[in-house]
C-alpha atoms as a printed R data frame, in Angstrom:
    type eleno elety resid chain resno       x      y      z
1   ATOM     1    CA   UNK     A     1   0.000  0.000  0.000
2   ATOM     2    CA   UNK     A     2   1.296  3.680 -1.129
3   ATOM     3    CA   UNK     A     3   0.870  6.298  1.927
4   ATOM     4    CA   UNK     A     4   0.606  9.829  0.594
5   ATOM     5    CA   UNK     A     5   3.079 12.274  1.792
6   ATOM     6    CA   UNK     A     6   1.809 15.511  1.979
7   ATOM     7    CA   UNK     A     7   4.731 17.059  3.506
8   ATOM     8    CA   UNK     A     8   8.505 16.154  4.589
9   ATOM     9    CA   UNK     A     9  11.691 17.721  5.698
10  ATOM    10    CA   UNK     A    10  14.842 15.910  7.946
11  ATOM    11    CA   UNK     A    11  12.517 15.924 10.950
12  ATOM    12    CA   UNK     A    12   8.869 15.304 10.207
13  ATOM    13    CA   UNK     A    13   6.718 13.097  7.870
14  ATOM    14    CA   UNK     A    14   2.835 14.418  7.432
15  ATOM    15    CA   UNK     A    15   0.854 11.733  5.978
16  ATOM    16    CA   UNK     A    16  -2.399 11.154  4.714
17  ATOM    17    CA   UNK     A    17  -3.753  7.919  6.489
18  ATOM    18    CA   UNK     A    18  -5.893  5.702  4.498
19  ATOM    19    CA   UNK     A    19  -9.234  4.409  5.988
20  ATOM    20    CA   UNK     A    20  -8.690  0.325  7.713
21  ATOM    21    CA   UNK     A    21  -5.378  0.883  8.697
22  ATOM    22    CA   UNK     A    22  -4.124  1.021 12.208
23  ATOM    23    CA   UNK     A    23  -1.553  2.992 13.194
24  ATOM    24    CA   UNK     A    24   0.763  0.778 14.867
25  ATOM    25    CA   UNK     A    25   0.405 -2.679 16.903
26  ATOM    26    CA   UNK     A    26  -2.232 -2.867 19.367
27  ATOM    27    CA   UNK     A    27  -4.389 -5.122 20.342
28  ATOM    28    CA   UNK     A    28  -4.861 -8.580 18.662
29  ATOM    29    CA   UNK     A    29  -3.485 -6.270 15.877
30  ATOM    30    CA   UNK     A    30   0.374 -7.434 15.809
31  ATOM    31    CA   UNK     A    31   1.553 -6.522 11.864
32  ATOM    32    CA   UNK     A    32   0.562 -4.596  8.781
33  ATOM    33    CA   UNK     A    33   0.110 -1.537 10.277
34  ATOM    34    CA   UNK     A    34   0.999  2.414  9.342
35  ATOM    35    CA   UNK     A    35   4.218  2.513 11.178
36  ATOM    36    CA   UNK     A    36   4.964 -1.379  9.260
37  ATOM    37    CA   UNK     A    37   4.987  0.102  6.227
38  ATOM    38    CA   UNK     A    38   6.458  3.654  7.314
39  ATOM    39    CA   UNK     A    39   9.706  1.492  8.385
40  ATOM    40    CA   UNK     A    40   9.515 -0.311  4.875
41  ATOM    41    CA   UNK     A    41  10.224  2.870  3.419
42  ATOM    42    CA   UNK     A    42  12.454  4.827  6.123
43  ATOM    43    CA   UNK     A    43  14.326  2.464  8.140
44  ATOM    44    CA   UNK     A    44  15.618  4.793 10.469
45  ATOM    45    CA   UNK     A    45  12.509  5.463 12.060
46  ATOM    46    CA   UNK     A    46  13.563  1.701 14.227
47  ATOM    47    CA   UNK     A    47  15.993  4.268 15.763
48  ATOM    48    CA   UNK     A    48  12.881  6.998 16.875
49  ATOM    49    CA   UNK     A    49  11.523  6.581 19.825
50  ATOM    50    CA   UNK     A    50   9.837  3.437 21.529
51  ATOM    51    CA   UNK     A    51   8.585  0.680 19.713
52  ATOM    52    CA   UNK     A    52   5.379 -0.371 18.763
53  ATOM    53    CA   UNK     A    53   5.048  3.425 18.501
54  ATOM    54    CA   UNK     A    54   8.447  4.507 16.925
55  ATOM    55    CA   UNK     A    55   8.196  8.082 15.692
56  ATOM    56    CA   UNK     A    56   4.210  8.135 15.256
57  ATOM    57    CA   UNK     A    57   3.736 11.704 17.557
58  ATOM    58    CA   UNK     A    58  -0.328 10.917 18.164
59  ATOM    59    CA   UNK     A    59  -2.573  8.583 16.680
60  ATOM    60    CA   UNK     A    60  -5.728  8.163 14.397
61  ATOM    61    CA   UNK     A    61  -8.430  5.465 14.949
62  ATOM    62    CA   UNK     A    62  -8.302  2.469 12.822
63  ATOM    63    CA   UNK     A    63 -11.208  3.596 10.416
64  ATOM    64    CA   UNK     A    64 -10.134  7.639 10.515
65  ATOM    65    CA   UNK     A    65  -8.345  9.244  7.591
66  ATOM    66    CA   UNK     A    66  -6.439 12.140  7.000
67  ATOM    67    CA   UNK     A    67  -3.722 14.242  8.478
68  ATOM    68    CA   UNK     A    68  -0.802 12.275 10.547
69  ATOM    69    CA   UNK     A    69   2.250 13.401 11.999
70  ATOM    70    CA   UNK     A    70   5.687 11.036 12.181
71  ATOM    71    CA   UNK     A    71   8.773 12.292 13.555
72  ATOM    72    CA   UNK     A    72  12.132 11.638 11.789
73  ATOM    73    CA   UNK     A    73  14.512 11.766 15.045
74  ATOM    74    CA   UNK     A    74  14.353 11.687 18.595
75  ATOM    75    CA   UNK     A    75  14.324 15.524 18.984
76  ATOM    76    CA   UNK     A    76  11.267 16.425 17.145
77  ATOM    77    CA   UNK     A    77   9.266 13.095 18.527
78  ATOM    78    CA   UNK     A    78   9.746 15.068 21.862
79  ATOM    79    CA   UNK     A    79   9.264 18.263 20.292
80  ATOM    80    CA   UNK     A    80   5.793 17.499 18.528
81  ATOM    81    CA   UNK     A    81   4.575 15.682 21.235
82  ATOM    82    CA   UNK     A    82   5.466 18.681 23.736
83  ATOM    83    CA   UNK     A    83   2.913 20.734 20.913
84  ATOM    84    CA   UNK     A    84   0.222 18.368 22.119
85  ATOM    85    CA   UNK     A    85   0.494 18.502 25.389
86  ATOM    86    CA   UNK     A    86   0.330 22.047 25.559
87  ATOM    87    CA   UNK     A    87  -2.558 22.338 23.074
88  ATOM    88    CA   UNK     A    88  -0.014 23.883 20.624
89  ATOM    89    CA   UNK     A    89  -1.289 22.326 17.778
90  ATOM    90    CA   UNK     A    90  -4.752 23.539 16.167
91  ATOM    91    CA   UNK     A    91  -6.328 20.085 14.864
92  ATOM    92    CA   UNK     A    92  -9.793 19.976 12.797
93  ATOM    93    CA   UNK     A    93 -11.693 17.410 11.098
94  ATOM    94    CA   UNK     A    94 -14.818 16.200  8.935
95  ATOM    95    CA   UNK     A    95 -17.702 14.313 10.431
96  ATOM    96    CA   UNK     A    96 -20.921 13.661  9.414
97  ATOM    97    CA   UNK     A    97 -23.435 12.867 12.509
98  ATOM    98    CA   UNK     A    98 -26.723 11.662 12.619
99  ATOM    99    CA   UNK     A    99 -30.071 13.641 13.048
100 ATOM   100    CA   UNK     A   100 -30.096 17.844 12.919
101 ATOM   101    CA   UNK     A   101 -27.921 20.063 14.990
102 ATOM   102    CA   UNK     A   102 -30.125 23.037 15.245
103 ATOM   103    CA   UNK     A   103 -26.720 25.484 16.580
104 ATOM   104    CA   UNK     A   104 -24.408 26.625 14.214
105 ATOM   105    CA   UNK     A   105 -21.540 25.919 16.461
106 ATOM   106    CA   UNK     A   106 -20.901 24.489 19.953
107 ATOM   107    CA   UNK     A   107 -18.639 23.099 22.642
108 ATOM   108    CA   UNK     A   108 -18.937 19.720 24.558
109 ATOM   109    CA   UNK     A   109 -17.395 19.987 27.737
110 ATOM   110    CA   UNK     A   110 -17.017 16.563 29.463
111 ATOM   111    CA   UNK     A   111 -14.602 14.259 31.350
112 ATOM   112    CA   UNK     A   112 -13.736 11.367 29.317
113 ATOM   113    CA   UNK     A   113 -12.450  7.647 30.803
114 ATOM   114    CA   UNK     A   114 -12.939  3.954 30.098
115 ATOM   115    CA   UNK     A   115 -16.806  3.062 30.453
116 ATOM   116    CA   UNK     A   116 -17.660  0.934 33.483
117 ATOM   117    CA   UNK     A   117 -19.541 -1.840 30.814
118 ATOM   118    CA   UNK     A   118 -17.158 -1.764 28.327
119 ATOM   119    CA   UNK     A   119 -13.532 -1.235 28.491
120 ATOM   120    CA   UNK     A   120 -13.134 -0.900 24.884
121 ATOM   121    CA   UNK     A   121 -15.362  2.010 24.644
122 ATOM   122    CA   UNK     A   122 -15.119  5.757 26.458
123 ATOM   123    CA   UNK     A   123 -17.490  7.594 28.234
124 ATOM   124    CA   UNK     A   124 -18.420 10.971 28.765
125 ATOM   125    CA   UNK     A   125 -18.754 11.768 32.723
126 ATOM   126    CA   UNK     A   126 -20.166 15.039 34.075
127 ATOM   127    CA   UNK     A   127 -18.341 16.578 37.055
128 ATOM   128    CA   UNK     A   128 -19.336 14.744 40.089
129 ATOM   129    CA   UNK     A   129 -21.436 12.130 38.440
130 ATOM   130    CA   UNK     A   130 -20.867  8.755 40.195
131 ATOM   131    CA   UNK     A   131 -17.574  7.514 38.623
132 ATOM   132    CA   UNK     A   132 -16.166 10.208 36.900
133 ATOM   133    CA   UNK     A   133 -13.079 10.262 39.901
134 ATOM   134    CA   UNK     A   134 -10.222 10.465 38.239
135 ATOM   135    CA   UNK     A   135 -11.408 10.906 34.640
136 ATOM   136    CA   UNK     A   136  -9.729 13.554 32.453
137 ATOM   137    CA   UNK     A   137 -11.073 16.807 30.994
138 ATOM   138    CA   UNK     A   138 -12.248 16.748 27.373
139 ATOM   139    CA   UNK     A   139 -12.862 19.738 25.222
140 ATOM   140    CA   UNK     A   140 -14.344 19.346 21.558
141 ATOM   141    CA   UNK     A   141 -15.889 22.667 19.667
142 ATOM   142    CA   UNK     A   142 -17.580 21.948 16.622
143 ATOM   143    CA   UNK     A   143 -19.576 24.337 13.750
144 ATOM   144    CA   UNK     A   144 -22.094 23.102 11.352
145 ATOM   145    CA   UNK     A   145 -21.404 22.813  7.626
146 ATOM   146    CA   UNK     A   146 -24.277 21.341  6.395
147 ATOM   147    CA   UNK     A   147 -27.639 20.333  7.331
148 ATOM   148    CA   UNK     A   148 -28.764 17.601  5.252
149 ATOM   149    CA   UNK     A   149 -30.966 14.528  4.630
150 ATOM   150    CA   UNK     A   150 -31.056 10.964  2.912
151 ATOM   151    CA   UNK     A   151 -34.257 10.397  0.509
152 ATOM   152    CA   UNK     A   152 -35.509  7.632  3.003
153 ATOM   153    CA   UNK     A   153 -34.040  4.346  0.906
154 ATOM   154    CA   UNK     A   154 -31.256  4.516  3.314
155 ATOM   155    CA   UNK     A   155 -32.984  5.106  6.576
156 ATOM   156    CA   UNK     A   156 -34.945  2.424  9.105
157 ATOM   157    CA   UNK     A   157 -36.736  5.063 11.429
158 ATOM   158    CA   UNK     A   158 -37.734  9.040 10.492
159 ATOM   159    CA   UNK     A   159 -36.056 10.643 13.216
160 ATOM   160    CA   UNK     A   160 -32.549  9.288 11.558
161 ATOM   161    CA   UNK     A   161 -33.172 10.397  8.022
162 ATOM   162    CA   UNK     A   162 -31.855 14.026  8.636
163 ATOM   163    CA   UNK     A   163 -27.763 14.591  8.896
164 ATOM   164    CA   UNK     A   164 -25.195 17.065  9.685
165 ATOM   165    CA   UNK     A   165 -22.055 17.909  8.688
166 ATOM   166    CA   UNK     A   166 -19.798 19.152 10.971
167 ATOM   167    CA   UNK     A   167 -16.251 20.913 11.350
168 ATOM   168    CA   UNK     A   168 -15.113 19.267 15.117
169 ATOM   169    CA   UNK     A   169 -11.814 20.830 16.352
170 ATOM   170    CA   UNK     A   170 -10.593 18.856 19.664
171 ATOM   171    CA   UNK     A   171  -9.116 20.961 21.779
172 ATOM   172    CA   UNK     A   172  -7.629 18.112 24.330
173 ATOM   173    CA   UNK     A   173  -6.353 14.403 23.081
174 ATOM   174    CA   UNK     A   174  -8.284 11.710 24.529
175 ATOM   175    CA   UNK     A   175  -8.725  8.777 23.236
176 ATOM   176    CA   UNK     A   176 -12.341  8.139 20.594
177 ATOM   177    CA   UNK     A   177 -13.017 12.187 22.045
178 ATOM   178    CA   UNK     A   178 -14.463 12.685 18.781
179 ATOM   179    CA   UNK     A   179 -16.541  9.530 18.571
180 ATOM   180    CA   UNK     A   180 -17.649 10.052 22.350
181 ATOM   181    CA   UNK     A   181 -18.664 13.273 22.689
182 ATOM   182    CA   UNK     A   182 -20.774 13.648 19.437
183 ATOM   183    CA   UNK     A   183 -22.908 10.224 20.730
184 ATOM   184    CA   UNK     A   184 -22.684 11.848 24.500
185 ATOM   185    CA   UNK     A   185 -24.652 14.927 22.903
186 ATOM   186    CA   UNK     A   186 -26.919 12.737 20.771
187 ATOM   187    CA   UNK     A   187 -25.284 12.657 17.429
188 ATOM   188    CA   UNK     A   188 -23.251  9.781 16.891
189 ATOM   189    CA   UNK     A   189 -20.730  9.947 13.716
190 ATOM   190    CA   UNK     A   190 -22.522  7.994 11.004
191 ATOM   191    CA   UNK     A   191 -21.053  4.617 10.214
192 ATOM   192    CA   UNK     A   192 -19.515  4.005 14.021
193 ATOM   193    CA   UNK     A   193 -20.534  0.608 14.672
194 ATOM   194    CA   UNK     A   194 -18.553  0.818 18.275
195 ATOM   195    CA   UNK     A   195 -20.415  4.857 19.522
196 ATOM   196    CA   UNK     A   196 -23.547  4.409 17.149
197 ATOM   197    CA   UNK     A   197 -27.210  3.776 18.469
198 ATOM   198    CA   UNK     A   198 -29.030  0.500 17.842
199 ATOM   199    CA   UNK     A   199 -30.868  0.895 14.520
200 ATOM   200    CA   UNK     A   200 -28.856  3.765 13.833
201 ATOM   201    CA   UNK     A   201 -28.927  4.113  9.564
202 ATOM   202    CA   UNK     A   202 -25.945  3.958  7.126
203 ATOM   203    CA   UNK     A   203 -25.961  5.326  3.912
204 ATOM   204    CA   UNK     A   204 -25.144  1.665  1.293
205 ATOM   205    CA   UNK     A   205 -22.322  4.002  0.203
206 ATOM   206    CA   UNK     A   206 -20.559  4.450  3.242
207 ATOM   207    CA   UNK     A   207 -17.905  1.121  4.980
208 ATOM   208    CA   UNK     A   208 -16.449  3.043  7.820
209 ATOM   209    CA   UNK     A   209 -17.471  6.385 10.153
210 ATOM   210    CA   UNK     A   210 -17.309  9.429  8.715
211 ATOM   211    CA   UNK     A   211 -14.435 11.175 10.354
212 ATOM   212    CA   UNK     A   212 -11.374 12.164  8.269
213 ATOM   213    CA   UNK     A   213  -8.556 14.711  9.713
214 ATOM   214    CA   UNK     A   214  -8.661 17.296  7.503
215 ATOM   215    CA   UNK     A   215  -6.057 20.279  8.972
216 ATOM   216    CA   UNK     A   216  -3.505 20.445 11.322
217 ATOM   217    CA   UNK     A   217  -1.633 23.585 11.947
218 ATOM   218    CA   UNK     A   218   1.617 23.324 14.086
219 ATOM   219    CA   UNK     A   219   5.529 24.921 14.509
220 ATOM   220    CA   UNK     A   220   8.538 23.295 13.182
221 ATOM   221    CA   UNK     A   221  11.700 22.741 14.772
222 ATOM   222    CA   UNK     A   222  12.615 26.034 13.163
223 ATOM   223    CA   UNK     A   223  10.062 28.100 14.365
224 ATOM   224    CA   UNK     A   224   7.955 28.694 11.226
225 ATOM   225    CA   UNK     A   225   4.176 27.988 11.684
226 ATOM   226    CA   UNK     A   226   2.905 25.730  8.889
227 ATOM   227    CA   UNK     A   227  -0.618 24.117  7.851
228 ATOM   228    CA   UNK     A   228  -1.905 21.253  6.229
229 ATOM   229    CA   UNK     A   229  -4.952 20.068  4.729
230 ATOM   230    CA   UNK     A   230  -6.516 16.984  3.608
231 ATOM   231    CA   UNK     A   231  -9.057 16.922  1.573
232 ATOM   232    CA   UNK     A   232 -12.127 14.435  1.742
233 ATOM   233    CA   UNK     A   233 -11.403 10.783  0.387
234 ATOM   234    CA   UNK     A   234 -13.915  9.989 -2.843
235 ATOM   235    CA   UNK     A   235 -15.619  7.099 -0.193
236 ATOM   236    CA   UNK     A   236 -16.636 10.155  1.842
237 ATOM   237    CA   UNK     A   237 -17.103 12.711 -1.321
238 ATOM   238    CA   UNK     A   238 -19.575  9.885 -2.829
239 ATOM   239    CA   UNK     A   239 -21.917 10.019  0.597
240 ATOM   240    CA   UNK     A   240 -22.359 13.554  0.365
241 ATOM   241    CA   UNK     A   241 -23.424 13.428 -2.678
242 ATOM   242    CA   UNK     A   242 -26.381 10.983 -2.521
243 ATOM   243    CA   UNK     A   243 -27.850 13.148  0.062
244 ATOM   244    CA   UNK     A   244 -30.206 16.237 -0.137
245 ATOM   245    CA   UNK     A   245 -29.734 19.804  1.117
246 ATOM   246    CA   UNK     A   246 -32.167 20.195  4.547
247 ATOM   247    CA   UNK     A   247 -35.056 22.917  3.471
């Protein structure tokens, strides 16, 4: 498999991630990942950082494309991942949700950990809700594209025939944030079979959730400011284009 590089110099890589790919070894997930086929093709990253992870400076869920940054050498591993921490780095992506957002933009304010039922799922806890002790703060601000709606072939119940599109920018890094939050609020991203509701609709066209990584603005090791986009994949294109405008 080719990975699309949309930008490199002697620290960094910035790829576009595919869809069905995970990033490195996790799991019962042991080979053929991103960082596999990264080291195929630059060796040296073996020498970056700790494996499985190597250079990869954050990660994107298995069935998320778009933007991804890889670091090249110890120093900017450390350097990009300070950018994180520090909420640095101004990340936005795509998602289409289910049902109507009536507000043009908003912010879901939560603590996020591992849910009680599930450990391979997240949950949203409110402050001082019964088991939210020790959870971490998650911040995710979000403005509305599109409102829009299927012609009823593709949806099971009326109140899921409607869709928005949605710019989400995550403003901490916890894991699924994305994919939590916008089911915590009602909306889960269409196409998550792990965050979706029970009968929730899929267009035919669409074999993953809709959420690609489409900008990433951050500083490089020289102090210049750069940013980089990623447009939708045809898979997603295709989707938007079998549904209707919301009059």
């Amino acid at each position: 498999m080719e990975i699309e590089t949309i930008y490199e110099d002697d620290n960094i890589l910035v790829i576009n991630k595919p869809a069905g790919l995970v990033v490195f070894p996790e799991g019962q997930t042991k080979n053929g990942t991103l960082i596999d086929l990264l080291i195929e093709k630059y060796p040296r990253l073996k020498n970056v950082g700790e494996p499985p992870r190597y250079g990869i400076v954050h990660r994107l869920d298995k069935d998320t494309s778009g933007i991804l940054l890889v670091a090249k050498t110890d120093e900017a591993l450390i350097f990009f991942q300070k950018q994180f921490k520090t909420r640095k780095i101004e990340k936005k992506y795509i998602a289409l949700v289910s049902g109507v957002i009536k507000e043009n933009q908003g912010v879901i304010e939560t603590l996020i950990g591992r849910a009680p039922k599930d450990r391979m799922k997240q949950k949203a806890f409110f402050i001082g809700e019964p088991g939210s002790e020790g959870k971490r703060e998650a911040i995710t601000e979000y403005k509305t594209i599109a409102r829009l709606r299927s012609n009823g072939a593709t949806a099971r119940q009326d109140r899921f025939q409607n869709y928005t599109l949605l710019e989400v920018a995550p403003k901490t890094g916890r894991k699924h944030q994305i994919r939590c939050h916008l089911a915590h609020i009602q909306h889960p991203i269409v196409g998550d079979k792990m965050y979706g509701f029970k009968g929730q609709p899929t267009p035919k066209e669409l074999t993953r959730h809709f959420l690609h990584a489409s900008y990433l603005k951050f500083q490089l090791l020289n102090g210049k400011i750069i940013e980089m986009k990623s447009e939708l994949p045809e898979e997603l294109i295709n989707v938007i284009k079998i549904l209707n405008p919301k009059s």
